[in-house]
C-alpha positions in Angstrom: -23.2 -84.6 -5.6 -26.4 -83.2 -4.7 -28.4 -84.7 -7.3 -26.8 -88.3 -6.7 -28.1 -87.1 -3.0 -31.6 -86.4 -4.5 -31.7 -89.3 -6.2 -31.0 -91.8 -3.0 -33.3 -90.1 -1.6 -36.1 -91.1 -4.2 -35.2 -94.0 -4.8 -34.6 -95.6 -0.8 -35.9 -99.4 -1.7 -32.8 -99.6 -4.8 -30.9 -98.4 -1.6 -31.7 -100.7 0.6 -31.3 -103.8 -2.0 -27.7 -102.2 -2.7 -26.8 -102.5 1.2 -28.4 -106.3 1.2 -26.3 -107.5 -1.4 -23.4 -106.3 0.3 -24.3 -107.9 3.4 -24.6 -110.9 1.7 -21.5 -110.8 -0.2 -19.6 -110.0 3.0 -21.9 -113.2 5.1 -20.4 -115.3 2.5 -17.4 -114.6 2.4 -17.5 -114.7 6.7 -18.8 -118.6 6.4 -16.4 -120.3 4.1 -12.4 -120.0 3.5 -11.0 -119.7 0.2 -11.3 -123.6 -0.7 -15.1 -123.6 0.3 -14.7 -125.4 3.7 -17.2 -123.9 6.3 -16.1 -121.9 8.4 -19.1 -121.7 10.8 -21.1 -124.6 12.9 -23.7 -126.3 11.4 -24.7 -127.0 7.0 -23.0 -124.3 4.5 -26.1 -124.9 2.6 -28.2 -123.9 5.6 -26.1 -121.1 6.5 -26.2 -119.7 3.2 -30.0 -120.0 3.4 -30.4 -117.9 6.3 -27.9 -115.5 5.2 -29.9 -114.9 2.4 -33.0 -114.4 4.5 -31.5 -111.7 6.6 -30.0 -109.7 4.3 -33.4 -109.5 2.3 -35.1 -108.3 5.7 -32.0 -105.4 5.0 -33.9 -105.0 0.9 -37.4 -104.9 2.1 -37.4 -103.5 6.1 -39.0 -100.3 4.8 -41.9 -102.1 2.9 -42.9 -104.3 5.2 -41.3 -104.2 8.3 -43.3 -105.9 10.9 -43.3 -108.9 8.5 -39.3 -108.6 8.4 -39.1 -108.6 12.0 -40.9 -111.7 12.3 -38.7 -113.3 9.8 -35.8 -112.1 11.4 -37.0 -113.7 14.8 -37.5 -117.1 13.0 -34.2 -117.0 11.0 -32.7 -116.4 14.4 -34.6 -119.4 16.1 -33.6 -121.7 13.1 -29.9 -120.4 13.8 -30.4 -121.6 17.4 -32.0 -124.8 16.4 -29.7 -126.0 13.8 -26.4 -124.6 15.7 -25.5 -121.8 12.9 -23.2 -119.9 14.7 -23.6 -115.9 14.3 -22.4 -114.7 10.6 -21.8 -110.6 9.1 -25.6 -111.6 8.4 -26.9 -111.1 11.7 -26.7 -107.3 11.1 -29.5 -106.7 10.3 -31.2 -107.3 13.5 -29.6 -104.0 14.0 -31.6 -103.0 11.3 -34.8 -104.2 11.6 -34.6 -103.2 15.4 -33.8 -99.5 14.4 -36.3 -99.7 11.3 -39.3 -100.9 13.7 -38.6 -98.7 16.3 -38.8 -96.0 14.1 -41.8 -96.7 11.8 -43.2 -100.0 12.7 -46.4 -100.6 14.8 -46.2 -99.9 18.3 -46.6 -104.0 19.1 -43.5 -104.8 16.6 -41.8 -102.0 18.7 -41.7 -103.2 21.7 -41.5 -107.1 20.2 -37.8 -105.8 19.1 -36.9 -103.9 21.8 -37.2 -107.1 24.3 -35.9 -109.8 21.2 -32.5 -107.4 21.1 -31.7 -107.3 25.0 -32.4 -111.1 25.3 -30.6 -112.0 21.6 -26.8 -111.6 23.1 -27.7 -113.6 26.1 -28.9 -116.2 24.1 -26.3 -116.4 21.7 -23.5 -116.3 24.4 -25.9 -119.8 25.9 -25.8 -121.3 22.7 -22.6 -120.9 21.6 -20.4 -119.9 25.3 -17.0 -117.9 24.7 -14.2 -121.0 25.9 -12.0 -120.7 28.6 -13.7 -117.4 29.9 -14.7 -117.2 33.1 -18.8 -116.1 34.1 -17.6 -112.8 34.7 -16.1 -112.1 31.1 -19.1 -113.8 29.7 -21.2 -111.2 31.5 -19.2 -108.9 30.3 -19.4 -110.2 26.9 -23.5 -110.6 27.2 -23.7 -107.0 28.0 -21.2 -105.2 25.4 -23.2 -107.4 22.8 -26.4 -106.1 24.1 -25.6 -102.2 24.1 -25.7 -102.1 20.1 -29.3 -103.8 20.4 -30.1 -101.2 22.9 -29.2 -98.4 20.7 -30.4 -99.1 17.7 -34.0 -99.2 19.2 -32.8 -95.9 20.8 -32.3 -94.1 18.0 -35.3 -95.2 16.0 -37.3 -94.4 19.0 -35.9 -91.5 18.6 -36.7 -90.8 15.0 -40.5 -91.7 15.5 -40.7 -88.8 18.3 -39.1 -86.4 16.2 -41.5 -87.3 13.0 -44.2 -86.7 15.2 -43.3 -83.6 16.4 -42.7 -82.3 13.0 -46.2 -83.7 12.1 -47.7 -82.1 14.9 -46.1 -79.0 13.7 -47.0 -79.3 10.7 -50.7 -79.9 11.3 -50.9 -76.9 13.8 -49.4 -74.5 11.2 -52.0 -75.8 8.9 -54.8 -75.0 11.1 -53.6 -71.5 11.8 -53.3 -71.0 8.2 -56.7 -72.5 8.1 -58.3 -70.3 10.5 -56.2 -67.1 9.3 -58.1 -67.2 5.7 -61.7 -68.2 8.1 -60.6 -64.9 10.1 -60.1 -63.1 6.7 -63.0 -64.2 5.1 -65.2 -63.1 8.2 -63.1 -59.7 8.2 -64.2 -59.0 4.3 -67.4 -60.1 5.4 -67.9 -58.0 7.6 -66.1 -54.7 6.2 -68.5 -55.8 3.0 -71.4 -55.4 5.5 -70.2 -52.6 6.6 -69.9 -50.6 3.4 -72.8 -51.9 2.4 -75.2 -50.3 5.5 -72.8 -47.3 4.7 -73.6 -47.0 1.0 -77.9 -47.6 2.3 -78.2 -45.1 4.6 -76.2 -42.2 2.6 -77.7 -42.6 -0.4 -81.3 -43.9 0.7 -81.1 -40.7 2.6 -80.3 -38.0 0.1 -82.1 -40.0 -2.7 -85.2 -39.2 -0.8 -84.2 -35.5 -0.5 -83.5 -34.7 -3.8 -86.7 -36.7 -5.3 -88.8 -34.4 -2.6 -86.7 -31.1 -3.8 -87.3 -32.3 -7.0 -91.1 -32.8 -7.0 -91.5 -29.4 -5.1 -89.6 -27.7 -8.0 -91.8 -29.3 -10.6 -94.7 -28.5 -8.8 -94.0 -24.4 -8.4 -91.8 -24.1 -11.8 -94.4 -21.9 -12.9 -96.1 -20.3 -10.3 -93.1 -19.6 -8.1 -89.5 -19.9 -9.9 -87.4 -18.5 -7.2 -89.0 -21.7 -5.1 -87.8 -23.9 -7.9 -84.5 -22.7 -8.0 -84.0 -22.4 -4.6 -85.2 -26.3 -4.5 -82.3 -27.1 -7.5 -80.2 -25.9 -5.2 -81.1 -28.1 -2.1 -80.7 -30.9 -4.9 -77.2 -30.2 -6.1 -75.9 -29.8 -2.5 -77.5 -32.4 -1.6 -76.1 -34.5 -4.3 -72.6 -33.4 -3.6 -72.8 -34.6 -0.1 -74.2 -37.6 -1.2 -70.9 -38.4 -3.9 -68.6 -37.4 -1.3 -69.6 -39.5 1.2 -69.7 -42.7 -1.4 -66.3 -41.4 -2.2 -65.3 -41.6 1.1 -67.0 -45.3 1.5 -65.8 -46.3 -2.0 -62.3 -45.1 -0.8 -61.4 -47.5 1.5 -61.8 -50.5 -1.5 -59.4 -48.6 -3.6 -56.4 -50.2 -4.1 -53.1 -48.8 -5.5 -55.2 -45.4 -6.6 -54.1 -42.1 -5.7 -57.0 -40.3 -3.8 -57.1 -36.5 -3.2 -57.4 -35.4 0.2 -60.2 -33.0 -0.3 -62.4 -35.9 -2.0 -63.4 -37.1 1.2 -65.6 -36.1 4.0 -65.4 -36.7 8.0 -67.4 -39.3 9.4 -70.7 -37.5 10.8 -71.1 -37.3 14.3 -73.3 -36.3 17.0 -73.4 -32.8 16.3 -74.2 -33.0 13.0 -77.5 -34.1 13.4 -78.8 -30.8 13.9 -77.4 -30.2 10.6 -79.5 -33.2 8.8 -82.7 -32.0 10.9 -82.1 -28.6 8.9 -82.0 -30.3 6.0 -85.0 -32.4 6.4 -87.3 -29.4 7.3 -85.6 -28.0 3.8 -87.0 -30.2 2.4 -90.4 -30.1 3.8 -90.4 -32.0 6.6 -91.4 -30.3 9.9 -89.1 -32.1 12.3 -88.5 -31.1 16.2 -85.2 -31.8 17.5 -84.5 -31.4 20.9 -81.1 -32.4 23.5 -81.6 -32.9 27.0 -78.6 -33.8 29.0 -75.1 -32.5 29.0 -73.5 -33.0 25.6 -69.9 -34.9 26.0 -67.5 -36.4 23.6 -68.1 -39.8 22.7 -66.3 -43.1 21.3 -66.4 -42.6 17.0 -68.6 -45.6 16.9 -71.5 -44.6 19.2 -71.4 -41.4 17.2 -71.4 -42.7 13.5 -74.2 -44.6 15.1 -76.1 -42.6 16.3 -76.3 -40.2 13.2 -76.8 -42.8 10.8 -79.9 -44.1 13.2 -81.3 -40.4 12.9 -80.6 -40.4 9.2 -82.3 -43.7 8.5 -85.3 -43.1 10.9 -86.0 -39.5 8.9 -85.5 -41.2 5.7 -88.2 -43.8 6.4 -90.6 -40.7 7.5 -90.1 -39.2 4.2 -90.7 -42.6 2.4 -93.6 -44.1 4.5 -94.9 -41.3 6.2 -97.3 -39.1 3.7 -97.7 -36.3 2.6 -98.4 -33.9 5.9 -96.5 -36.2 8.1 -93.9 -34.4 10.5 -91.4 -35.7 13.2 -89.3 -35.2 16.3 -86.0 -36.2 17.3 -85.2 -36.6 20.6 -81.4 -37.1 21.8 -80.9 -37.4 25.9 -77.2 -37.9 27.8 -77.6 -40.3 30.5 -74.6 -40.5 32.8 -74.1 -44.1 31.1 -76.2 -44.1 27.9 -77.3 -41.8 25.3 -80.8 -42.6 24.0 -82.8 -41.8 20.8 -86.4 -41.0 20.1 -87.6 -41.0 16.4 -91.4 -40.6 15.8 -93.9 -39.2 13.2 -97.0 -38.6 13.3 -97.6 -40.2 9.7 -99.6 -43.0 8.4 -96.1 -45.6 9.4 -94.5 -48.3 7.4 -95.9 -51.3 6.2 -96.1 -54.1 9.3 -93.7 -56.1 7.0 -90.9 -53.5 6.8 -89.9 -53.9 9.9 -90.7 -57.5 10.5 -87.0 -59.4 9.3 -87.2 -57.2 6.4 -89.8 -58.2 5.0 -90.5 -61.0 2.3 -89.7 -58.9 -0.8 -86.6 -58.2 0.5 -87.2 -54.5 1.6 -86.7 -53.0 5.1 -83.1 -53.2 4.8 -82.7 -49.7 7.0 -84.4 -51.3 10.1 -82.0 -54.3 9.7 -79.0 -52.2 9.2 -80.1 -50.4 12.5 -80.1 -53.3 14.5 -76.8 -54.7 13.1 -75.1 -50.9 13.9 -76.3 -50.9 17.2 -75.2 -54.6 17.9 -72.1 -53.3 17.1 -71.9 -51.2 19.8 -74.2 -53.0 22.5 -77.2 -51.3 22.4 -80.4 -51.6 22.4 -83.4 -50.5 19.3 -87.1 -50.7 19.5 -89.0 -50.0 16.2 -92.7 -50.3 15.7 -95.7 -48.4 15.5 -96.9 -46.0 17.5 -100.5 -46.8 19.5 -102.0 -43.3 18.3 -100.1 -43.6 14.8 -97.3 -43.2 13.1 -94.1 -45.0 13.5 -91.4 -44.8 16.9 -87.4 -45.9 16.7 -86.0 -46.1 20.6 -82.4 -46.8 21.0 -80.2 -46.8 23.6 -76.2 -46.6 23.1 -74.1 -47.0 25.6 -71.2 -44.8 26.5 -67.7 -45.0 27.3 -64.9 -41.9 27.8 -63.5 -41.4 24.5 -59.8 -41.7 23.7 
């Protein structure tokens, strides 16, 4: 049953052409008796004719229904004009009503809805009910002219509810639409993310253990407890460096098992005296100082804050010289908590910090500026009027959670 269903439904012009014959047969049959005398006003010939033109407006009303409307109308008026009384044929103005009303153009619409309250009037003119009285007629007029009314009813009907499951069906399109734009900008942005993650962790320690490493080199032979103290700052430093990537690198894992004691906390406010230590381990005299009263603060502004520190130490090491030192400078305002990074060194190059740079360096200053974005702060990087290079940022503070 369900595939003869499935195939009706594919095939809806065979349908329709099924239901015409039928009609026809049936208009046939409605017009003559059994010895072929008509049965109806007007030709045979003629009737037949016009049956045959409205049951093929019943075959093609889903093709081209506007243009079976308007035959319908003039097969009507030549019904009126050469006094064929109403046959089975007339049905399908039924149809053609619903069928319009339903799919047709708005125009063809509204051309049935007023041709089917005005056709039983008509007809009842033309061809008047005998010995009634004006009040049956009326009576007559307007049980004739509920079927028209209906039909265009329920095909009205039917184009509402196609277009509200079109509408539905475009809005859950766009959300599925924007939910993979959403998606893509998420992946974007966690890519980003990682990515300014990855930078300033290894750019950082990198820098550390080529110094260490130098250094060692350097006193191998005049001072070996130097050079293995200086192979020690470089495997520490290296196994902060891997478990911080693992921690990053963790977060893309999918479906992997991943020991608890492979990762490390995010660093935090605090911790920076920690990386200053390391940094004058490494060489580089560096004055930290915190003015203020210390206070917990959101994860973000934290993270931030370290990794701004981080970077701005990393680019003294890299650009600064040889006999360049710094100072770090962290101060608590009741609604901010501002940074000061400077050396006294010989500064980056003026195109570092300009976009980037054309060669496609700089990438900590830009990563800077995108963290604190991120938070709704505020940077300042440039050179210093004496010399040397200045970072100034402001983050601003909410109570933590």
């Amino acid at each position: 049953m369900q595939r003869l269903y499935d195939f009706l439904r594919r095939h809806p012009i065979g349908v329709d052409g099924f239901w015409a014959l039928i009609l026809f047969g049936i208009a046939c049959v409605s017009i003559t008796r059994v010895n072929g005398v008509s049965d109806t006003h007007g030709s045979l010939a003629v009737a037949l004719v016009l049956c045959a033109a409205m049951s093929l407006v019943v075959a093609l009303r889903r093709l081209m229904p506007e243009k079976m409307l308007l035959l319908t109308i003039a097969g009507g008026v030549a019904q009126l004009v050469l006094d064929v009384e109403l046959t089975a044929a007339n049905f399908s103005m039924l149809v053609i009503i619903y069928t319009v009303a339903a799919t047709g153009a708005r125009w063809s619409s509204r051309l049935a809805l007023f041709g089917g309250l005005g056709a039983a009037a008509i007809a009842q003119v033309r061809w008047p009910v005998l010995e009634t009285s004006l009040l049956g007629r009326v009576a007559i007029v307007v049980f004739q002219t509920v079927p028209f009314a209906l039909a265009w009813v329920l095909g009205d009907s039917m184009r509402t509810r196609r277009a509200y499951f079109e509408q539905l069906e475009e809005r859950a399109s766009r959300l599925e639409k924007e939910r993979e734009a959403q998606s893509k900008v998420a992946v974007a942005a966690e890519r980003a993310r990682i990515a300014r993650e990855l930078h300033d962790v290894v750019a950082h320690n990198v820098s550390v253990m080529v110094v260490q490493a130098d250094g060692a080199a350097y006193v191998l032979d005049a001072a070996p407890d130097q050079a293995k103290q200086a192979l020690e700052t470089i495997s520490s430093t290296g196994r902060q460096a891997l478990a911080e990537m693992r921690r990053l690198l963790g977060v893309l894992r999918t479906g992997e098992h991943v020991e608890a004691g492979e990762y490390v906390p995010q660093p935090d406010v605090e911790q920076i005296e920690d990386l200053v230590e390391q940094c004058r381990g490494s060489g580089l005299p560096v004055d930290f100082k915190v003015e203020g009263t210390p206070r917990p603060l959101p994860s973000g502004v934290e993270l931030t804050a370290y990794r701004i520190v981080q970077e701005a130490l990393t680019n003294t090491r890299k650009h600064g010289g040889p006999n360049a030192g710094a100072s770090v400078r962290l101060v608590y305002f009741d609604d901010g908590l501002g940074l000061l990074v400077e050396d006294d060194g010989k500064g980056a190059p003026h195109e570092l910090y300009e976009d980037g740079g054309v060669d496609g360096r700089g990438h900590g200053l830009i990563g800077m500026r995108e963290r604190i974005g991120m938070v709704g702060g505020t940077l300042d990087a440039g050179p210093r009027p004496g010399g040397g290079f200045r970072i100034s940022a402001l983050l601003p503070l909410k109570p933590a959670h």
